[in-house]
N, C-alpha and C positions, 0 to 999 in steps of 0.2 A: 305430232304427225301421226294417223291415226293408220295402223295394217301396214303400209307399205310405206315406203320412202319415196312419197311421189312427191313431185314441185309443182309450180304454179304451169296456168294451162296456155298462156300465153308467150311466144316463144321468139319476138324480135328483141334483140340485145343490139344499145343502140350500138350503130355501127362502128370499128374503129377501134373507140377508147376505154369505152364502158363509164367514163369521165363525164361530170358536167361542171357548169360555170362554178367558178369560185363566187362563196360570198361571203360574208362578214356578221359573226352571231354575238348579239347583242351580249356583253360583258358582266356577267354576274359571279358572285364569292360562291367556292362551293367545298364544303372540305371530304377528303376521301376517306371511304369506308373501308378498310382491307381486313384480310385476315391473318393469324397468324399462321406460318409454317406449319403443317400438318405431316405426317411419315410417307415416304415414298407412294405414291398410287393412292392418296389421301386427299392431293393436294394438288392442282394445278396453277398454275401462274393465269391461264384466261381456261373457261373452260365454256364448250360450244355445245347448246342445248338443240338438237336436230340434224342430221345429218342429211337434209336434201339442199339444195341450190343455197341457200342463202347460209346453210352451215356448212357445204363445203367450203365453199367458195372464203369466207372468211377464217377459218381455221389454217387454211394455206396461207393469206395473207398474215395472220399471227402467228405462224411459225416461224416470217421472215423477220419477224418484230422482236420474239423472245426466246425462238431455240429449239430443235427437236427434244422432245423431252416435257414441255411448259406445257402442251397445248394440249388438249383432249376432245373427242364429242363424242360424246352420249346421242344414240341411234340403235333400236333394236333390228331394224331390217337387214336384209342380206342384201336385198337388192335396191339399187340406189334407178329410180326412173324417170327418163326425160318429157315427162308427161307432155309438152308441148305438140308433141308426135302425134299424140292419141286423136287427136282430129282429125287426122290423116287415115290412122289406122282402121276407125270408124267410118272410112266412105270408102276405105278399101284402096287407098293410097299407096300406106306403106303399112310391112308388118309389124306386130307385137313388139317381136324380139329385138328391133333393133333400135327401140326406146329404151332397153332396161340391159345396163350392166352390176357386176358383185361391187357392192357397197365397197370391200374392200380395193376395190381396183381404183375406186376416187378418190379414196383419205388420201391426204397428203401423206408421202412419205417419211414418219418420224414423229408422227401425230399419232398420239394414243386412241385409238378406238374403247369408248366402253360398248360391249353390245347388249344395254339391259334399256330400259324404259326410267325417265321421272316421275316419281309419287308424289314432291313434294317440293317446292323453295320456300328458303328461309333467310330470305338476304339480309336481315336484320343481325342474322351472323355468317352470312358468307357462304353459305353452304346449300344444297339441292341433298335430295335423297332418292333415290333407288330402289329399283324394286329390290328384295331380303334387305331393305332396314341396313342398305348400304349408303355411308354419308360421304359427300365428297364435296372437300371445303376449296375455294377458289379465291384469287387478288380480283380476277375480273370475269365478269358474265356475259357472255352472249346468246341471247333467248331467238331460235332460228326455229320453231318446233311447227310451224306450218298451220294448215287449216281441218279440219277435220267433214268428215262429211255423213250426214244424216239422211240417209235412205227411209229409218226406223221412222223418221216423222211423218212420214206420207202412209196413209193405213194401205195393208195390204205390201207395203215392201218391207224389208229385201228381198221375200219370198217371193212376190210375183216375177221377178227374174228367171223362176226355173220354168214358164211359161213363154212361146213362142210370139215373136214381134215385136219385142218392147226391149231395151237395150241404153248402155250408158255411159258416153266416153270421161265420162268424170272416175272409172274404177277401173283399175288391171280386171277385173275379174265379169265387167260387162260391156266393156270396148268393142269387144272382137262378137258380141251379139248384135251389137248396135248394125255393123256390116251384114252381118245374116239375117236380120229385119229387115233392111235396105235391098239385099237383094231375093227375098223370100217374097218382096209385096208383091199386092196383082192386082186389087183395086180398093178404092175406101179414103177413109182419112186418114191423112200424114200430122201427128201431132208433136211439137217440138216445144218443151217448155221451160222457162225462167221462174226460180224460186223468189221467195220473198225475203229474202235473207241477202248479205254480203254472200260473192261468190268471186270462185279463183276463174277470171277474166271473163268482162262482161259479155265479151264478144262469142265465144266461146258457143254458147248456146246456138245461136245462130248457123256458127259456119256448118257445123254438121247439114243443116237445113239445105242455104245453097246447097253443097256436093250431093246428099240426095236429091235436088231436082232436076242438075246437071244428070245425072248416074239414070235417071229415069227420060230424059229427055232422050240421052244415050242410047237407051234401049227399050227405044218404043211406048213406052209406063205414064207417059208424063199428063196423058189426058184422062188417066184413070186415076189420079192421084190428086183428092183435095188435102194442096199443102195448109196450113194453120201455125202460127206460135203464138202461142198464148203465155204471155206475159206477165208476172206481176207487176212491173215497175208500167208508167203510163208515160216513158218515151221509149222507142227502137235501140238509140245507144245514146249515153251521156254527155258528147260535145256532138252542138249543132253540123260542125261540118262535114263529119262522115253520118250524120244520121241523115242529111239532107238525102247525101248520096247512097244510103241502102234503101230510104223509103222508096227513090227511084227505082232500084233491080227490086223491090218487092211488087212495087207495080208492074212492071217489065213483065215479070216474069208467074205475074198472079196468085199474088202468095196471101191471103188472109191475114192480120194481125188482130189479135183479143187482148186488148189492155186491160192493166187491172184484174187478171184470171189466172187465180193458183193453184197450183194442183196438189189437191187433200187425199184424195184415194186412188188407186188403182186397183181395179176387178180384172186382175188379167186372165182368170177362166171365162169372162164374158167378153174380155176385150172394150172394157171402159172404161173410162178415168175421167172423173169429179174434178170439178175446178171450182174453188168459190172465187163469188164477185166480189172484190176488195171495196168497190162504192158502196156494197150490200152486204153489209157482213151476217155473215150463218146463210145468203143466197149461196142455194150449188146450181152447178148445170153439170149435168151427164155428156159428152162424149164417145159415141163409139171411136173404134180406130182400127187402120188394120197393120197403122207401125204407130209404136211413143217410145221415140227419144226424153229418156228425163236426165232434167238437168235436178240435182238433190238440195235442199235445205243444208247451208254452212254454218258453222262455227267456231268459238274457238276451240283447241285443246282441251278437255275435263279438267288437265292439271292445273289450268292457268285460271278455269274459274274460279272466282273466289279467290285467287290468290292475292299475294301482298303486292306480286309486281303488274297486279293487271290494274284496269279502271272497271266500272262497274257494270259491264258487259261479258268482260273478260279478254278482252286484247289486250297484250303489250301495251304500259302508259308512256308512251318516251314524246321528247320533244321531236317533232314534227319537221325541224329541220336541219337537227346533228343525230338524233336515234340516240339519241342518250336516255335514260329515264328518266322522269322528272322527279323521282324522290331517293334513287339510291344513283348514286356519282358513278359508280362502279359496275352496273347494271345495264345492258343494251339491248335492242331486240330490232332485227330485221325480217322481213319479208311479210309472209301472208299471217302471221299471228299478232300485226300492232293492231294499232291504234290508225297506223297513217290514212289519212282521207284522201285517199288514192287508188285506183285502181290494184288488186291484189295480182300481179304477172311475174313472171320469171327476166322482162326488161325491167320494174320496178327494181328487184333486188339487184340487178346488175349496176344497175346507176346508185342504189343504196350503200352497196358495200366497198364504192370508192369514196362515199362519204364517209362513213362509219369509219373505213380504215383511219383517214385522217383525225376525225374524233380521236380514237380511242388512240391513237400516235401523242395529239395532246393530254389528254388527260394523266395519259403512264407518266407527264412531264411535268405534272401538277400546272399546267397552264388549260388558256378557255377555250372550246372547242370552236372552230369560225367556222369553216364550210360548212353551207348550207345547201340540203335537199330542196332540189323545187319542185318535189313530188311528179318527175319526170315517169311514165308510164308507156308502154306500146303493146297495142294486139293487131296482129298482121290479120285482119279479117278476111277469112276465105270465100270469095265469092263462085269457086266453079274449081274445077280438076288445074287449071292453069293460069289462075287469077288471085288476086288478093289486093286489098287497099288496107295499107299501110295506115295504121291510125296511131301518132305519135302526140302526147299532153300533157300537162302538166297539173296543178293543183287545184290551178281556177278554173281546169277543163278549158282551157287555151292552147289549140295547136303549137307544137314545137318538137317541130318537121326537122329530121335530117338533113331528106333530099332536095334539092334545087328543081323539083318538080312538085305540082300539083298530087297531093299521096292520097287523093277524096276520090283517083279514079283507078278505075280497076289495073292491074297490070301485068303482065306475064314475067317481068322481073322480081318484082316484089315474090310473087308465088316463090321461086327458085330461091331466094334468098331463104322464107319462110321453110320449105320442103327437106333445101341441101347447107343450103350456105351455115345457118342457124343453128341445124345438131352439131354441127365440127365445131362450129367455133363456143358452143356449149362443152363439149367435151373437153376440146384440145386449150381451150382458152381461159373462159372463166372460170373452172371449178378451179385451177390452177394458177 
């Protein structure tokens, strides 16, 4: 988790249970790797690599497993943030502050806090390292360490930030410009864009776009404003049935879409930004603009690349539908640092860590882990100040909807739930 203790940007937890279907995981020999007993503060019984959503949230449940005292997570931040917010915060919804509480107020109580960074795993003996060449050996691993974000790859940032118009709900530290671009515009082009990389929820990019056309239409702006999202991927969103339904309100509401265009630079003394054409590789186009929303180039963790527990990209390598590893028994990884071919959201991990719980309940039993993830996913798509469509799927990018309603049309419920209902039951529910 790279600066801050932010989580994933996507914020419906399906509703209820945080539960999904039972299934049945194909029966294979596996024998377990442990460590020995190590001196007090040496040694944890499960030890939890990240402290945002998917290491809270499972550190609580394995302290119900093995004991105040067993459990630990490694997290340098002070502040633990409900990043889902930040979309809101960005079109001038809701404030900053009431995304982000002190990390310590979320560890579970009786759960060891380390507050330093990992340099290193070595699960071939059980053990992670710390920054000062601190080693802390563990029986079991859990890899929650999040996504990392790359401004540095686009020339010209992070520093064009200290320049006016241009803003970023993917960071604490350019969220709340994103709003002062939105509301600073007066005419020109409105640029909103999608990296070429995995990113924490697809939809994400987008919503900021609605709430600024809504927010200009609000207040008179909305005919001086050529909207644009320029895209790398070459559809709108990844299951047909909400993307039928946004290409609609793009038309609606005259919104330009540029497939295939990424964006390599930003000139924010001139107020330009470079997109190359992904059909045309080394083709750029230039850009003016008199607001750009950037969405950033993602990846994993530094630590993880290269590492022994990633594959060769650098995500978490675990099975796909217990989050176990596939080569150390002992070893698990949830949320935005696998491997899972799924959408990276803050619903993803909520439905993951009732899996995983069950996993790692078997395993402590030396028996085979059965329930299975069905790479269930949600990003509440924000279409306007009091709307949202509900987009709920699964692995094969096949709707798998909560509600007894059509979730492909806009709604003023959905919003409330995404706005109000979502941080409580974040807070009050699942980290705990």
């Amino acid at each position: 988790m790279s600066g801050v203790g932010v989580v994933s940007s996507c914020s419906c937890l399906r509703p209820g249970t945080w539960l999904l279907k039972p299934g049945m995981q194909k029966m294979s020999s596996f024998t377990l790797h442990t460590a020995a007993r190590c001196a007090a503060k040496d040694y944890y019984e499960v030890l939890v690599l990240g402290g945002g959503t998917g290491g809270i949230t499972m550190s609580a449940r394995m302290k119900r497993k093995v004991g105040a005292g067993n459990v630990a997570v490694v997290e340098p931040s002070k502040t633990h943030y409900y990043q889902p917010l930040w979309t809101l915060v960005g079109g001038g919804a809701k404030q900053l502050a009431t995304s982000a509480r002190p990390t310590e107020s979320v560890m579970p109580k009786g759960v060891e806090w380390i507050k330093s960074r990992v340099t290193a795993l070595d699960p071939d003996k059980n053990c992670v390292w710390l920054e000062n060449d601190i080693k802390i050996s563990y029986k079991y691993l859990i890899i929650a360490l999040g996504i990392s974000l790359h401004y540095e790859k686009i020339k010209g940032l992070p520093e064009g930030f200290h320049h006016p118009k241009i803003g970023s709900n993917y960071s604490v530290h350019t969220v709340e410009k994103t709003w002062k671009a939105l509301q600073d515009f007066k005419e020109g082009n409105a640029i909103f864009t999608f990296p070429n990389t995995p990113v924490k929820c697809a939809g994400a990019p987008q919503k900021i776009m609605y709430l600024s056309e809504a927010y200009w239409r609000k207040t008179g702006k909305r005919s001086k404003a050529n909207i644009m999202f320029n895209t790398s991927l070459g559809v709108i969103f990844g299951v047909k049935k909400y993307a039928d339904a946004l290409l609609e309100i793009i038309k609606e509401r005259n919104i330009a879409v540029n497939y295939k265009h990424n964006l390599v630079e930003v000139r924010a003394d001139k107020q330009e930004a470079v997109f190359e054409n992904l059909d045309k590789p080394g083709v750029t186009e230039v850009y003016e603009y008199e607001m750009l929303h950037v969405t950033p180039p993602m990846g994993p963790p530094d630590v993880l690349i290269n590492s022994p527990v990633s594959d060769g990209v650098g995500w978490v390598d675990v099975d796909k539908e217990t989050l176990q590893h596939k080569k150390y028994p002992n070893v698990f990884g949830i949320g935005d640092c696998t491997n899972l071919p799924t959408s990276k959201t803050a619903a993803a991990v909520a439905a993951q860590s009732g899996v995983l719980d069950k996993t790692i309940s078997l395993v402590m039993k030396n028996q085979l882990p059965t329930k299975k993830y069905d790479g269930y996913t949600s990003c509440p798509l924000v279409t306007g100040y009091n709307k949202v469509i509900l987009a709920e799927f699964d692995y094969d990018a096949q709707p798998l909807e909560t509600f007894p309603v059509d979730q492909s049309k806009e709604r003023v419920t959905m919003y409330h739930m995404k706005a109000d209902m979502m941080p409580f039951l974040y807070w009050n529910a699942l980290l705990k």
